[in-house]
N, C-alpha and C positions, 0 to 999 in steps of 0.2 A: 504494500500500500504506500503511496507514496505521500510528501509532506501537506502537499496541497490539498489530498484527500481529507486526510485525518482531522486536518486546520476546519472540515465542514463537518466532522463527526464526535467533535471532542467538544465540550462546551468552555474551560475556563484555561490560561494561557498566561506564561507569564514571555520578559523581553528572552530568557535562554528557551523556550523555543520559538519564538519571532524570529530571531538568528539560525534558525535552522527550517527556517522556511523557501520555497524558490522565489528566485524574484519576480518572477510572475507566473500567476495576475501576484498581484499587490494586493497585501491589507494591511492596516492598521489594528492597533487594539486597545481598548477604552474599557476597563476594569477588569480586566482578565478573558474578553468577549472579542474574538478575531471580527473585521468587518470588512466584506470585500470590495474593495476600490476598483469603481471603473474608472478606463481610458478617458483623461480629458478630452474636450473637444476641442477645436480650433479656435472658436473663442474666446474660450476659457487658456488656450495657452496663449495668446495673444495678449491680453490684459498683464497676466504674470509675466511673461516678458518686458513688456511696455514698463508697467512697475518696481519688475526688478532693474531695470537699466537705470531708472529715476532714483532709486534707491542706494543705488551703485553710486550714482553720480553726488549724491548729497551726502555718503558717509565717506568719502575722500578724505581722508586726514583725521577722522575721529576714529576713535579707540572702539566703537561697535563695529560689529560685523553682520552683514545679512546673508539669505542662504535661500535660495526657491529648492520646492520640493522636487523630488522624494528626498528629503532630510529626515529622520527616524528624532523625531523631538520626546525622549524617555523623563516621564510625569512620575518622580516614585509617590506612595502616600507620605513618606515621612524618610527615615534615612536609610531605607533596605538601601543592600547590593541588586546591581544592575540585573543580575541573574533574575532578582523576585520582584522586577518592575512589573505592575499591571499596565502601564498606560502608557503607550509609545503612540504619537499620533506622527505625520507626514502633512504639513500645513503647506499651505502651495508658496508663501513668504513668512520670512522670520528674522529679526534684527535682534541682536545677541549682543548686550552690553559689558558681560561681565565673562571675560577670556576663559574663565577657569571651569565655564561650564561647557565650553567645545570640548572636542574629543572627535580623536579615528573614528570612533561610532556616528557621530552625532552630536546631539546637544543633552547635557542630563540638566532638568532643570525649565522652570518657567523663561521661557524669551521675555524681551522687553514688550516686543510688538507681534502680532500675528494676525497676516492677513490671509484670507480664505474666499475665492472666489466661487460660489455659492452655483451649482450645477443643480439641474428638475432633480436628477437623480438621489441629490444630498442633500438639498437645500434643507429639509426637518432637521436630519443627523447633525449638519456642519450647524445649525443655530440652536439645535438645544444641546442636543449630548456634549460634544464638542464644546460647545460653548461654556457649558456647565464646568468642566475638566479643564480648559483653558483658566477659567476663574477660581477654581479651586486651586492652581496650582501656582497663581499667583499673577498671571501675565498681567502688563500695565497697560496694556492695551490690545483693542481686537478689532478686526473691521470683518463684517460680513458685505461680501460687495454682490446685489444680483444686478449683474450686468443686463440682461432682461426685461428688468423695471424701471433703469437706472438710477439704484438706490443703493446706500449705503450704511450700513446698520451700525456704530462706531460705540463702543465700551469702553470704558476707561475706568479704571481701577481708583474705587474710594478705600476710607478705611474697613469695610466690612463687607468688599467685593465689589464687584461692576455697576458702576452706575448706567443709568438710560435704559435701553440705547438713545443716541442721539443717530436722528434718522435725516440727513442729506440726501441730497441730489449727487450721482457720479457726472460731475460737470466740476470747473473752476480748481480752483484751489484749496485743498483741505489740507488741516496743518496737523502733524502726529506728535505725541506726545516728547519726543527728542529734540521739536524746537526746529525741522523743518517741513517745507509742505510738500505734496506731490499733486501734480496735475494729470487732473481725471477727465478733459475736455476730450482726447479721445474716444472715450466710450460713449459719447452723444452720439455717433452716427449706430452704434453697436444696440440702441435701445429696441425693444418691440412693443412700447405702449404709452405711447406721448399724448 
């Protein structure tokens, strides 16, 4: 039986065997629970693109790092070893302030920022589940973007978790929590319901 079978016959998973999974298809896993990741789309890597390059360009010289997915971002509950992580997610962008949380693997640890371009397919999973896990685990910020609607669902971390969301328009200039902005004027021609 091979890894990719068992991964849909077995219910609870930690990151040691996540690492002994194929790489494709791709999942993620969000409390011990594999979830199988479709193929983005072409508009969906188009965006990440677009924003990874924006992203690229404004941390030039600063001490954070950003990373587009498949980056394996390991959520532990509290301080297990990487072996007994429940919750490795793959966020399509991620800016990483604090060096000592990269690694060969990936990232252990809440990112600063995590953006997630929101697919028909995921759209429930990426804005609750996800969202839930991103906030529990600390992140200072989140944007849910459905390019679709052209909206953008944007979380920022208070004292007792996410506030909002605050809900914009993917148009103009929106500013992240690090003090620069990225422009989102591209994806006005990418909308379906104006």
């Amino acid at each position: 039986m091979s890894n990719a079978q068992r991964v849909d016959e077995i219910g609870e998973f930690t990151y040691r065997d996540y690492q002994q999974w194929p790489a494709r298809p791709r999942y993620e896993l969000l409390d011990g629970h594999a979830r199988l990741m479709a193929p983005p789309t072409t508009v969906h890597q188009r965006v990440v693109f677009e924003l990874g390059g924006q992203i690229r360009n404004a941390l030039q010289g600063h001490a954070c790092q950003a990373f587009a997915g498949p980056v394996g971002v390991r959520l532990p509950a509290s301080d297990e070893a990487d072996d007994f992580i429940k919750t490795v997610l793959e966020p399509d962008l991620v800016i990483v302030c604090d060096a000592n949380k990269i690694d060969a693997k990936g990232i252990r640890g809440a990112p600063d920022v995590v953006i997630e371009v929101l697919s028909p397919s995921t759209a429930a999973y990426d804005s609750i589940d996800k969202r839930y896990a991103y906030e529990r685990a600390g992140v200072r910020e989140l944007w849910l973007i459905d390019v679709a609607s052209g909206l953008v669902h944007r979380f920022r971390r208070e004292a007792s978790g996410f506030s909002g969301p605050e809900i914009v328009r993917a148009e103009g200039q929106i500013e992240l929590c690090l003090g620069f902005s990225l422009s989102l004027d591209f994806m006005v021609p990418m909308r379906q319901n104006d």
